[in-house]
N, CA and C atoms as an extended XYZ file, in Angstrom:
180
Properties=species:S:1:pos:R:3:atomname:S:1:resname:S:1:resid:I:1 pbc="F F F"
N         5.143       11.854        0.050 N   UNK     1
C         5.960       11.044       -0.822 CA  UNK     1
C         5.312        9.668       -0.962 C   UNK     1
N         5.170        9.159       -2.469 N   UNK     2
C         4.661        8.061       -2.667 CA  UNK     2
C         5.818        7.220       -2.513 C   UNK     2
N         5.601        5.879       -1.831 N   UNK     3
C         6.276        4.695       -1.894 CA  UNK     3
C         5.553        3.214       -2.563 C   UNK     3
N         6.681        2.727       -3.201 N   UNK     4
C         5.773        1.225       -3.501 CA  UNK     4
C         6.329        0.384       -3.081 C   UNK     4
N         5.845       -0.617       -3.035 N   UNK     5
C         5.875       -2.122       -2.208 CA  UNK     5
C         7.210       -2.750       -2.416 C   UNK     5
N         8.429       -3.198       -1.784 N   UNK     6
C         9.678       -4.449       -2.092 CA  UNK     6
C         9.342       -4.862       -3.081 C   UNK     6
N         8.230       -5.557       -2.704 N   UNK     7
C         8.155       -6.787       -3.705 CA  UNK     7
C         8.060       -6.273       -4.998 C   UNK     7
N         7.364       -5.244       -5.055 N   UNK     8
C         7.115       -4.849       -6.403 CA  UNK     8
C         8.129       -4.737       -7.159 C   UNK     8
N         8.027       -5.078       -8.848 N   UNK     9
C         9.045       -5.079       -9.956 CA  UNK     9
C         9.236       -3.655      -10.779 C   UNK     9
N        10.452       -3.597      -11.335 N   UNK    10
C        10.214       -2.204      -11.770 CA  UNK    10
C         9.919       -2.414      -13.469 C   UNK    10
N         8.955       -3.248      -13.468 N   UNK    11
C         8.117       -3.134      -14.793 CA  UNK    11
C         6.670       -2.982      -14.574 C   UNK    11
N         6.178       -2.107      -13.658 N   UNK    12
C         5.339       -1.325      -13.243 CA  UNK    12
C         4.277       -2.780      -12.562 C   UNK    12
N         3.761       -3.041      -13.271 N   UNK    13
C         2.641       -4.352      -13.374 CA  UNK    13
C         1.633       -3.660      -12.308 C   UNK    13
N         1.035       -4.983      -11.562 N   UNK    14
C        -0.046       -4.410      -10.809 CA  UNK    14
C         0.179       -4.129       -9.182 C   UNK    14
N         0.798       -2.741       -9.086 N   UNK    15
C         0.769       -2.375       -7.817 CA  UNK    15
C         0.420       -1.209       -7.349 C   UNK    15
N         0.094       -1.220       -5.880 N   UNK    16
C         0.111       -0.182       -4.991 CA  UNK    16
C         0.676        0.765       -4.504 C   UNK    16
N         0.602        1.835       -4.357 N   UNK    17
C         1.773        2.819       -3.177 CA  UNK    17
C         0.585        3.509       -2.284 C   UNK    17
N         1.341        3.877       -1.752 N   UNK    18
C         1.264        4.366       -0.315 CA  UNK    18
C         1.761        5.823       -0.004 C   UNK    18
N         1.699        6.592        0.873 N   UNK    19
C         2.107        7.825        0.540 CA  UNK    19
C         2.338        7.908        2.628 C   UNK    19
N         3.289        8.417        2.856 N   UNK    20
C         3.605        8.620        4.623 CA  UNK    20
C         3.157       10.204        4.677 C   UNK    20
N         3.566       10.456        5.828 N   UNK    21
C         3.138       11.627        6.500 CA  UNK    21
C         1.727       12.342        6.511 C   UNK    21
N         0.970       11.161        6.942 N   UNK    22
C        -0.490       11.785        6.982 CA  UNK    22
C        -0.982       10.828        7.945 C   UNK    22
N        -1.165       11.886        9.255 N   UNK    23
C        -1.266       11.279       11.056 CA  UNK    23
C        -2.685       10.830       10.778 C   UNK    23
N        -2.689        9.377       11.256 N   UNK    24
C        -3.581        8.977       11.737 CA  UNK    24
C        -4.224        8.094       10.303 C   UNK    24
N        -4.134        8.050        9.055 N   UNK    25
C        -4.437        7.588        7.291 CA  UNK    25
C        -3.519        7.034        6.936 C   UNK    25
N        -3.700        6.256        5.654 N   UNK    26
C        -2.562        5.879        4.690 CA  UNK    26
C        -3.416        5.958        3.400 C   UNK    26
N        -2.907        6.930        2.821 N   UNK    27
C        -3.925        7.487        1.533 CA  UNK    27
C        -2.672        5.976        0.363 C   UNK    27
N        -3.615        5.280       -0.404 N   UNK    28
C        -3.503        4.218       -1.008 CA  UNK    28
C        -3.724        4.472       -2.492 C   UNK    28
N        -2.822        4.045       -3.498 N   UNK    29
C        -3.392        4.549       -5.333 CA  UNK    29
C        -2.753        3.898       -6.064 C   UNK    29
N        -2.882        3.559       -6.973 N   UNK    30
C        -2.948        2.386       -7.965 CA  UNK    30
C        -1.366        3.069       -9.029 C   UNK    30
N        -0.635        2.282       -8.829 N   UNK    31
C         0.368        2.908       -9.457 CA  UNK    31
C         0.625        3.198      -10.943 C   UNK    31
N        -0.556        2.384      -11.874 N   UNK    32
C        -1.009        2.985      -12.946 CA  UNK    32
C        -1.561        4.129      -13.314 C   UNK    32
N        -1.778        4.833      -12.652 N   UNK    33
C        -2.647        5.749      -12.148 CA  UNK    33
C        -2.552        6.911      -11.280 C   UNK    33
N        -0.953        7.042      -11.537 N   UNK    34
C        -0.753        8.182      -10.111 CA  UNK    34
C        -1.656        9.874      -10.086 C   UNK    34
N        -2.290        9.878      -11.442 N   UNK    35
C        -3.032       11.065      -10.924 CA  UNK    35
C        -4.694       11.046      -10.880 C   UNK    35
N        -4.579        9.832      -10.448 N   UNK    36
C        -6.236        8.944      -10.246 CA  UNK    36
C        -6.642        8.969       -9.199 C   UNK    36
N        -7.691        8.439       -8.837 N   UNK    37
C        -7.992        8.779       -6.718 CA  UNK    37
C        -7.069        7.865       -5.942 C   UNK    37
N        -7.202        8.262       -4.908 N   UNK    38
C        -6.791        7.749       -3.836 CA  UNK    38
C        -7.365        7.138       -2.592 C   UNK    38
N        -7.606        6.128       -2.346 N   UNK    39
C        -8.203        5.686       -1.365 CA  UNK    39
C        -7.527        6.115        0.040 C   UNK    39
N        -8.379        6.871        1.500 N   UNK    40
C        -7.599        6.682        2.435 CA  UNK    40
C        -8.254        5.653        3.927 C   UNK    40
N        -7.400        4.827        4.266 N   UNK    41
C        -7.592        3.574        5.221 CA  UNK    41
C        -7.341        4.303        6.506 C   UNK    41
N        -7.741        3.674        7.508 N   UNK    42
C        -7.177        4.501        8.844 CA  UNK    42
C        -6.364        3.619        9.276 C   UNK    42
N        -5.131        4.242        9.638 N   UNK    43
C        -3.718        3.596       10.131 CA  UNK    43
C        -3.764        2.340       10.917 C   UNK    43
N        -4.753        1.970       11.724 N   UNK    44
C        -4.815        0.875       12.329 CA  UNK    44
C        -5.334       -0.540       11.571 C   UNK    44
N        -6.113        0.296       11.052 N   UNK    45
C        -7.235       -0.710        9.940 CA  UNK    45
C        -6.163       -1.318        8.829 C   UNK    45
N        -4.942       -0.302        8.304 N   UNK    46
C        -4.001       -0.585        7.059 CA  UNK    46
C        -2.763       -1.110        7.947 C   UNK    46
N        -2.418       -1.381        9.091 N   UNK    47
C        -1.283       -2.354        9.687 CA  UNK    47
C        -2.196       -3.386       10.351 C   UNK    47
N        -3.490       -3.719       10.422 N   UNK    48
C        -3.983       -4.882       10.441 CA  UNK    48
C        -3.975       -5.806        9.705 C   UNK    48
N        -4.046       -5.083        8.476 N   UNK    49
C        -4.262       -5.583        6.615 CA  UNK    49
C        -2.901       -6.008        5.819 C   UNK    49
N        -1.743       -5.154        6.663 N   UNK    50
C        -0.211       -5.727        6.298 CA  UNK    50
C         0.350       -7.154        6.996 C   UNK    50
N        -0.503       -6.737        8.230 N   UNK    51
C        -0.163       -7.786        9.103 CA  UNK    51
C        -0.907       -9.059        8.970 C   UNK    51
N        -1.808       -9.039        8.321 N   UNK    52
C        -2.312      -10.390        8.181 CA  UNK    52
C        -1.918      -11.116        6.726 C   UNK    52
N        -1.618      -10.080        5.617 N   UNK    53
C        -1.049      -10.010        4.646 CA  UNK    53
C         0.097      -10.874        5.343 C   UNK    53
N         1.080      -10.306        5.930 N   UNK    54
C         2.629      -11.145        6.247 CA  UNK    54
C         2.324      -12.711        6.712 C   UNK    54
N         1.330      -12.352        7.467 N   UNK    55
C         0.983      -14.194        8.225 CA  UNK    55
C         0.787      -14.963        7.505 C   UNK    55
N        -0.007      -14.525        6.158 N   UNK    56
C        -0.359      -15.422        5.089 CA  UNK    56
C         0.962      -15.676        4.321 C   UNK    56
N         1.405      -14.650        3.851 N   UNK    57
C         2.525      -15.194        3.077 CA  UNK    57
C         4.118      -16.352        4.095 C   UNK    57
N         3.383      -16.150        5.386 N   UNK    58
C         4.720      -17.332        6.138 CA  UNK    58
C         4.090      -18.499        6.291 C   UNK    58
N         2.801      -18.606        5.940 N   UNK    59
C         2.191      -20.096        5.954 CA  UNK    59
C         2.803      -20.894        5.613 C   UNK    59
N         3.011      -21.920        5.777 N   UNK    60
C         3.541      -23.026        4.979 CA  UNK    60
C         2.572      -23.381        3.731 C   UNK    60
């Protein structure tokens, strides 16, 4: 199952989803594009990348 981002608006614009249930990946695809490739990240590498993502956005 694809999911997309909170933040994201539902006038499509420029976002990501994500897709769960795949141990150990997070297969990644352009939501313009749902039958386009898919990039897959390894799970540690893609909650490093959220997580530094969040730090930035609490910066002052």
């Amino acid at each position: 199952m694809w999911r997309r981002s909170s933040y994201s608006n539902q006038e499509g614009g420029d976002c990501v989803e994500v897709a769960d249930g795949f141990p150990g990946v997070v297969p990644v695809r352009d939501s313009k594009a749902p039958h386009g490739p898919a990039l897959c990240f390894e799970a540690v590498s893609w909650t490093a990348f959220i997580g530094g993502l969040k730090a930035e956005h609490r910066r002052p």
